[in-house]
Residue frames as qw, qx, qy, qz and C-alpha x, y, z in Angstrom:
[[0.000, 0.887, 0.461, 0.000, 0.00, 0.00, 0.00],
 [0.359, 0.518, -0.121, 0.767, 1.21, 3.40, -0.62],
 [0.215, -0.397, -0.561, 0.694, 1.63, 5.78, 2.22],
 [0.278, 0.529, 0.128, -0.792, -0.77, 8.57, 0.36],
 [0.412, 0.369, 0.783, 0.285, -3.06, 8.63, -2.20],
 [0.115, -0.165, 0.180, 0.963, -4.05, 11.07, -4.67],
 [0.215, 0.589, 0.776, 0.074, -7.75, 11.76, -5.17],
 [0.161, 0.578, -0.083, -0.796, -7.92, 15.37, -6.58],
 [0.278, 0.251, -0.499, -0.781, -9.18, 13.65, -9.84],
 [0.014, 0.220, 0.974, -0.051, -11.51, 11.20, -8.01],
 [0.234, -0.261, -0.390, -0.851, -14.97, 11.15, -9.16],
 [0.512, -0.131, 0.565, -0.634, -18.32, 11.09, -6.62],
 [0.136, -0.025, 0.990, 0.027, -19.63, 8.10, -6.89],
 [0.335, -0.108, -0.483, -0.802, -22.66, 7.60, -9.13],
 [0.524, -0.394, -0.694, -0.299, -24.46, 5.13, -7.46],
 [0.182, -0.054, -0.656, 0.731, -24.13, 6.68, -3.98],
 [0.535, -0.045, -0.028, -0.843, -27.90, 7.77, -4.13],
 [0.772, 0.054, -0.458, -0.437, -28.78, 4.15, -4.41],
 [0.202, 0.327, -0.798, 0.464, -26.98, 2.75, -1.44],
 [0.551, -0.616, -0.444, -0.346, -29.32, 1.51, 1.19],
 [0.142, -0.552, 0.388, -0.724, -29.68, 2.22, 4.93],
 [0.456, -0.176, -0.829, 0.273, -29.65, 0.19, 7.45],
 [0.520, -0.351, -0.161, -0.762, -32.73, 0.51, 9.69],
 [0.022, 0.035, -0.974, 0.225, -33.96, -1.33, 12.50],
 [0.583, -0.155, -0.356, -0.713, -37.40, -2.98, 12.19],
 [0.443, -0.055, 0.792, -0.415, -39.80, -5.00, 14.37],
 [0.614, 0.088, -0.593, -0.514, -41.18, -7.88, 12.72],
 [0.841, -0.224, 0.394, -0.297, -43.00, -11.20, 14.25],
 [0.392, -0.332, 0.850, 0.116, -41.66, -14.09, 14.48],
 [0.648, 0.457, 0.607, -0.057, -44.06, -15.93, 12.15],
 [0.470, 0.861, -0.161, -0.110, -43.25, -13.11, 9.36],
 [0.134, -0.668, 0.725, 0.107, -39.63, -13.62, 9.63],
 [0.681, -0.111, 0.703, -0.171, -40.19, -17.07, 9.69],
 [0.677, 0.643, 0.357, 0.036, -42.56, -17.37, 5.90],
 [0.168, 0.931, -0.301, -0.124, -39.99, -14.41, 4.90],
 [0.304, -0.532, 0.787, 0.075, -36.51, -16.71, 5.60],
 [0.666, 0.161, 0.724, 0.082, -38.75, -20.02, 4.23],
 [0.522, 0.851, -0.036, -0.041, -39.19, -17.96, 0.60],
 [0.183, -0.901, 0.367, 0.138, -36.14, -17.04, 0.94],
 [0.513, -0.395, 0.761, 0.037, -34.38, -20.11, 1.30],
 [0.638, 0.600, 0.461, -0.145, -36.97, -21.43, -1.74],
 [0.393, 0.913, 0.080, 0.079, -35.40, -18.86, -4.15],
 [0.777, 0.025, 0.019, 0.628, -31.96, -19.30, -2.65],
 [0.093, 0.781, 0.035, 0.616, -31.96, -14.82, -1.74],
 [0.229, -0.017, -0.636, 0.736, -31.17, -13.65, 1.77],
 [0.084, -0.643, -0.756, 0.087, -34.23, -13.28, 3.78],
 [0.048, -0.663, -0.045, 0.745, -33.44, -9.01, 4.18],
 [0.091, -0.018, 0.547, 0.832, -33.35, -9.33, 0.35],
 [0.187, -0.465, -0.806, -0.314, -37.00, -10.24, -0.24],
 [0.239, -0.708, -0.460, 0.479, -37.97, -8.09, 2.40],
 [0.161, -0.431, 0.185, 0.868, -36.52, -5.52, 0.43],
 [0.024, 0.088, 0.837, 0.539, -37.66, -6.55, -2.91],
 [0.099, -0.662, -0.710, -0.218, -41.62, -6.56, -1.65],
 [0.250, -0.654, -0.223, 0.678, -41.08, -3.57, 0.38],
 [0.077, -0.280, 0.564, 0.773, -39.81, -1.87, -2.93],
 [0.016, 0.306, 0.795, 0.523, -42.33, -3.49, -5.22],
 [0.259, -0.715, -0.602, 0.243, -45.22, -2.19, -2.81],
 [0.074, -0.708, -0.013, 0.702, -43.87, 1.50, -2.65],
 [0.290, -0.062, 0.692, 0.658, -43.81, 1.21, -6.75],
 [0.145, -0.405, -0.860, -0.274, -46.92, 0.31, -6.90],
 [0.290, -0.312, 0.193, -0.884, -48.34, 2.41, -4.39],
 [0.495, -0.215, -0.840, 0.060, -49.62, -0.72, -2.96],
 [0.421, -0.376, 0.496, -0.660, -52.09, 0.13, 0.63],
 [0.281, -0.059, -0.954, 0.081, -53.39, -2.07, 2.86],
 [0.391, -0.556, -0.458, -0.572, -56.83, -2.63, 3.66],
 [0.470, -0.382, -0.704, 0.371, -56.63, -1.88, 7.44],
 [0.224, -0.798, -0.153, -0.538, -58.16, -0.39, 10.25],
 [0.404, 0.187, -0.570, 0.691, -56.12, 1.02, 12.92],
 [0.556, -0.689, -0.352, -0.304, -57.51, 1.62, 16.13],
 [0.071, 0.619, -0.565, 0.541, -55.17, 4.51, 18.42],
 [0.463, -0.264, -0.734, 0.420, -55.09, 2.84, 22.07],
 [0.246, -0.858, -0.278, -0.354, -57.72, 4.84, 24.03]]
């Protein structure tokens, strides 16, 4: 390895907009569970697929039919 490096003609990195972000999420155990058994099916890491429908859903504009109910 050199001791210095010259980047005064390094470029920013195109795909640095596309990176992802690490996040923490609560899921049940039973999701995880079907999520990891796909997974494993298709031969992806279970965070992929999570990603992948998570993504396809926000494409789509995808809602879900529920009804939330605040805690009184």
């Amino acid at each position: 390895m050199r001791k210095e490096y010259d980047f005064s003609e390094a470029k920013p990195n195109p795909y640095a907009k596309r990176l992802k972000r690490q996040v923490t999420i609560r899921l049940d155990t039973r999701t995880i569970e079907y999520c990891q058994t796909l997974a494993r099916d298709i031969e992806i890491p279970y965070q992929t697929l999570i990603n992948l429908y998570l993504r396809e859903c926000a494409a789509t504009r995808k809602k879900l039919a529920l009804r939330w109910k605040p805690a009184a």
